[in-house]
C-alpha positions in Angstrom: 94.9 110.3 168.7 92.3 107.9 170.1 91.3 104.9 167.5 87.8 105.1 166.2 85.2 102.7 167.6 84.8 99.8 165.6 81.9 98.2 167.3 79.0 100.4 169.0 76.5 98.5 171.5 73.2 99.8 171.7 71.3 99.3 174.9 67.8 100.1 175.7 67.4 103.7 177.6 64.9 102.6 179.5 66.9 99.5 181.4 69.4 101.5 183.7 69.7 98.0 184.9 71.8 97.2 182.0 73.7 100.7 181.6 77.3 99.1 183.1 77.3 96.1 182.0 76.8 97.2 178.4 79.9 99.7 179.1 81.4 96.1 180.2 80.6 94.1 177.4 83.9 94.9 175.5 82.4 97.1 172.5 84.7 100.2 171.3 81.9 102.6 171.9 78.1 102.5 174.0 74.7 103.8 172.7 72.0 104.6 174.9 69.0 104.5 173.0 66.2 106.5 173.1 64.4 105.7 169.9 63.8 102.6 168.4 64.3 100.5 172.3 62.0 102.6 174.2 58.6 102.6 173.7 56.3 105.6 173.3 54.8 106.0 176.7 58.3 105.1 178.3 60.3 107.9 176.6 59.6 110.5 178.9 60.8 108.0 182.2 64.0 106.7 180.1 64.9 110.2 179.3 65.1 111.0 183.2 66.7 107.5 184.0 69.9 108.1 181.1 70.0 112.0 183.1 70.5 110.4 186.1 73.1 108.0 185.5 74.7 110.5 182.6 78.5 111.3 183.9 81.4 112.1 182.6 83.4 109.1 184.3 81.4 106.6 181.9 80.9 108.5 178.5 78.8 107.2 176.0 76.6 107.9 172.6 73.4 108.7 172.7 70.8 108.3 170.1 68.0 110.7 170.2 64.5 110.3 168.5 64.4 112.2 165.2 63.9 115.8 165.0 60.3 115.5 163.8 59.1 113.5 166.7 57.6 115.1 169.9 60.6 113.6 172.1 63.5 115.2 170.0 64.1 118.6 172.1 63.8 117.1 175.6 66.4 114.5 174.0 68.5 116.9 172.6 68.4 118.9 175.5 70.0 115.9 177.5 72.9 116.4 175.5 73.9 119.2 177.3 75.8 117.1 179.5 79.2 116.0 179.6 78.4 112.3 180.1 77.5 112.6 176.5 80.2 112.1 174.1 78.3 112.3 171.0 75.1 111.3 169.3 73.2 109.3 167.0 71.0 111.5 165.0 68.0 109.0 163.3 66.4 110.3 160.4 68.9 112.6 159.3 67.7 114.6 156.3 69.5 117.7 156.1 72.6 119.3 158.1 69.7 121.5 159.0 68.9 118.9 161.5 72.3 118.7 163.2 72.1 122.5 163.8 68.7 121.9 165.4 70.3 119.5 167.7 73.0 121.8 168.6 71.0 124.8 169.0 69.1 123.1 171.5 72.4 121.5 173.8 73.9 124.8 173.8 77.2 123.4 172.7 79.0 121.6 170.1 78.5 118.0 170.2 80.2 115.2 167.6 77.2 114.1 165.7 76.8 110.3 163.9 73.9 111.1 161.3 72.2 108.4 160.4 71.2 107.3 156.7 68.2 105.8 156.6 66.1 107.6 154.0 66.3 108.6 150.5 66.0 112.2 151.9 68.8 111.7 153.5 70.7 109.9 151.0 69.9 112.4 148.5 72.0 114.7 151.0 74.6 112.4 152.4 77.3 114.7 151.0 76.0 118.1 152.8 75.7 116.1 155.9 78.9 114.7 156.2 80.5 118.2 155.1 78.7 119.4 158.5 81.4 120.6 160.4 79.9 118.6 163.8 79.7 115.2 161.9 82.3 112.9 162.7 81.1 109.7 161.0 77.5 108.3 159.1 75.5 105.3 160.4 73.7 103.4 157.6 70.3 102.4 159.2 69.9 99.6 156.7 66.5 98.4 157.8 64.6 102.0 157.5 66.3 102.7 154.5 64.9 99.2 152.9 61.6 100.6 154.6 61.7 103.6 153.2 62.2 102.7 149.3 60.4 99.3 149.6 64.0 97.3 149.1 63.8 93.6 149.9 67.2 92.4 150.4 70.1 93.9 152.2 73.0 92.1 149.9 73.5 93.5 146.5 70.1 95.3 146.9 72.3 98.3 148.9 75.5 98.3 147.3 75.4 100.9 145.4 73.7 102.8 148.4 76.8 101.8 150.8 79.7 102.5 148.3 78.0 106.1 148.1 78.2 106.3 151.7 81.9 105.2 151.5 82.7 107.3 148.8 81.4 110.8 150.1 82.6 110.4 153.7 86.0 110.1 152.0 85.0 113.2 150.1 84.0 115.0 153.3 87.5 114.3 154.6 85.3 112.3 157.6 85.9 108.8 159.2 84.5 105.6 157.1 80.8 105.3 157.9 79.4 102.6 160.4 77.2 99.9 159.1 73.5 98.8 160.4 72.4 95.8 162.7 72.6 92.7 162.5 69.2 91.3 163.7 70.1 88.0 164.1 71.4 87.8 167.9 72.7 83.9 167.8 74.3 83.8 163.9 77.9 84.2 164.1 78.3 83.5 160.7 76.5 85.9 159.2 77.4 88.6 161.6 80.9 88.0 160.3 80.4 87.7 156.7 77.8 90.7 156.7 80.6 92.4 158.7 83.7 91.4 156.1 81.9 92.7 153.3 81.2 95.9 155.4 85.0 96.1 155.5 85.7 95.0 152.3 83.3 98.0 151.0 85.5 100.3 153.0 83.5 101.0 156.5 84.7 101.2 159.8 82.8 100.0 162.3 79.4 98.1 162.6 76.7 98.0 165.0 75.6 95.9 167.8 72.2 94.6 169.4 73.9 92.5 172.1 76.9 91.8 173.5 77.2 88.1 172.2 78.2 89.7 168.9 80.8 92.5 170.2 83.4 89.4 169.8 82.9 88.5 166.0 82.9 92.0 165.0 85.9 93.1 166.9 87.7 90.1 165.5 87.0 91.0 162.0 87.9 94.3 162.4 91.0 92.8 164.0 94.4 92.5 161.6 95.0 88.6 161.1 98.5 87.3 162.0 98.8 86.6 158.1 97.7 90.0 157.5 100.2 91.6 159.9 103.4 89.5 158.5 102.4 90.4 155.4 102.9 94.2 156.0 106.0 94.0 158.0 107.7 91.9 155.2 106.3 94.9 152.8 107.4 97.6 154.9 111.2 95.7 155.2 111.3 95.4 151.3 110.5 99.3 151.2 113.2 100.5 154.0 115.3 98.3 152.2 115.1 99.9 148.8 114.8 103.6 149.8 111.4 104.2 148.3 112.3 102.5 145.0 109.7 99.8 143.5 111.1 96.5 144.6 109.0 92.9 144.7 108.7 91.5 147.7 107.1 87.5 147.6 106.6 87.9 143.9 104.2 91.0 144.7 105.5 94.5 143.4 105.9 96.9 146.0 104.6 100.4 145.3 103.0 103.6 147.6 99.7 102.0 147.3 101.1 98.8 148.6 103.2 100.7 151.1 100.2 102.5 152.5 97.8 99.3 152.8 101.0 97.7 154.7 101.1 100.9 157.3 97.4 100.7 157.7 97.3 97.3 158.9 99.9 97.9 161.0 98.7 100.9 162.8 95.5 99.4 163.1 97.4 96.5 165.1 98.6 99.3 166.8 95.6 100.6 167.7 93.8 97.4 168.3 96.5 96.8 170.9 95.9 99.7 172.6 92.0 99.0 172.8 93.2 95.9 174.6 
């Protein structure tokens, strides 16, 4: 099975210019935007520009405008092509919405919904249950927006832990965090993006390509990390599934399963390359 992106570029729909080298840039997965990047009286041109350049030898995301907005069927029309591998769903509210989307592409598509109202919140269960969701975005910035939160540390841990906790219910990948709008702060793109981890989600998202690097390295097993599970895994082959200590640290299943799931994401980071 193919690893799950852990770091999703967005680029601007309407800068075709820009299309490649964002598939370039090194991220795990590409959105073309057609919402938030694009203004209004561009939508219509971008829409035609990510149709013409849409093909199946360069898949990507795509990220619609909402399903309230004027733009939304011509958008989700778009995703009738193959070149589309699955799509951002803004201002998801409902799993209502994600049938509207399909209904209009004519086919099943792998939907991201996107968190970023208490609407939605209020229904982040029922959404991820949606048989077409595959993982939830948490659009930090309209969710502050939308119930007047200032603050984006312990103002929305409760809201993210929720997130975690039903796509884990939902039997669905761990969700994908929100921007970082800060283009040229490493630091706190990795620290925002360690605690992202720490919470339990899987992957974060990207403004530019300067900050593909620091996320994919956080998401990235440390050496420490990696010789920590094999030594595990040795003290559990050893003992035949008995507890056993291993470095003065008892080794049980939970331990045991933390150790394979560093390791296989070692694995799978290899295999990104």
């Amino acid at each position: 099975m193919e690893p799950l992106p852990h770091s999703y570029l967005f680029v601007p729909g309407n800068r075709p210019d820009r299309f490649a080298k964002a598939c370039a840039a090194g991220a795990d997965a590409v959105i073309v935007d057609l919402e938030d990047a694009v203004p209004p009286a561009e939508k219509p041109a971008a829409r035609q520009a990510v149709a013409d350049w849409l093909d199946p030898s360069h898949p990507v995301l795509l990220r619609v405008n909402s399903v309230v907005t004027e733009w939304f069927a011509g958008d989700a029309a778009l995703c009738r092509k193959e070149g589309v591998a699955a799509v951002l769903l803004p201002k998801t509210e409902e799993p209502g919405h994600v049938r509207r989307l399909e209904g209009i592409a004519g086919r099943r598509v792998p939907v991201l919904p996107m968190i970023e109202t208490a609407g939605g919140f209020s229904k982040a269960l029922e959404i991820a249950r949606d048989s077409s969701t595959v993982r939830l975005v948490f659009g930090a910035l309209d969710f502050q927006l939308d119930l007047g939160i200032q603050g984006d540390t312990d103002e929305l841990l409760y809201f993210r832990s929720h997130l975690v906790l039903v796509s884990r219910l939902a039997g669905i990948a761990a969700p994908v965090d929100g921007i970082n709008t800060e283009i040229d702060d490493a630091e706190k793109l990795r620290a925002t993006t360690v605690r992202a981890i720490r919470l339990g989600f899987g992957g974060k998202l990207c403004i530019h390509p300067k900050q593909i690097p620091h996320v994919n390295a956080c998401f990235r097993p440390t050496a420490a990390a990696i010789a920590w599970a094999k030594r595990v895994m040795e003290a559990a082959t050893a003992s035949r599934g008995a507890a056993v200590a291993a470095g003065g640290e008892l080794v049980d299943r939970p331990i045991i399963v933390r150790a394979e799931r560093i390791l296989q994401e070692a694995d799978d980071t290899a295999e990104r390359g």
